[in-house]
C-alpha angles and dihedrals in degrees: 000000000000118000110256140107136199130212125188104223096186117229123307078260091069108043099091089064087069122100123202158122144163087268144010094255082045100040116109143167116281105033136093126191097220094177083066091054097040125046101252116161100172105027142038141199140190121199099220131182120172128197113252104271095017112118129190087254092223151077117232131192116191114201101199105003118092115202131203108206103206105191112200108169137004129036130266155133138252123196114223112202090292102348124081119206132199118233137188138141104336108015115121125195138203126209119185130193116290095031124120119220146173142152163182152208103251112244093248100045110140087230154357111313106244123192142153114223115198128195136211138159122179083262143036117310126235126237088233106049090231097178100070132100135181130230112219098166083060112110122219114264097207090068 
């Protein structure tokens, strides 16, 4: 039997209908953990759609795990650490360790922000991303 899975992820259209989280305090609407539904030892990778104008609420720094943001529909912006950038259909971002990040769907986007966010580190990734922290103290940028 060779090793492979497949998932039906439904269309982009569909992926706000998902609920989900690494855990139950941190689960929403409009996300789905593929990597718990598939077997994935050394990457990871979350469905995501946002609401025009809804944005993740908080800042996150990853240690060892570097993440790919693959926007696919939508517009919308990260911050970097300082920088703000603009995304949208086609626009791929990499965040390497150390880098704070957050981000949102803007307020006038023609339609639900879309994006794939995949996960490595230089070893097997655990179930529960533990080298994350959150950064509370640290104001919105989009104020």
């Amino acid at each position: 039997m060779s090793d492979y899975q497949v998932l039906e992820m439904g269309g982009l259209d569909e992926w706000r209908g998902h609920y989900g989280g690494f855990r139950p305090d941190s689960s929403r609407d409009g996300r789905r953990v593929v990597d718990h539904e598939l077997t994935m030892q050394y990457i990871g990778m979350t469905a995501n759609a946002y609401e025009p104008g809804e944005e993740a609420g908080y800042w996150h720094v990853h240690s060892e795990v570097e993440e790919v943001y693959v926007f696919l529909a939508g517009r919308g912006q990260m911050a970097l650490d300082d920088d703000i950038v603009d995304v949208g259909p086609g626009t791929a971002v990499r965040v390497g360790q150390g880098v704070l990040r957050t981000w949102r769907a803007l307020p006038d986007s023609p339609e639900e922000l879309r994006w794939l966010c995949i996960r490595a580190g230089g070893r097997e990734l655990p179930h529960l991303p533990d080298d994350s922290r959150r950064a509370p103290e640290r104001p919105s940028p989009w104020t």
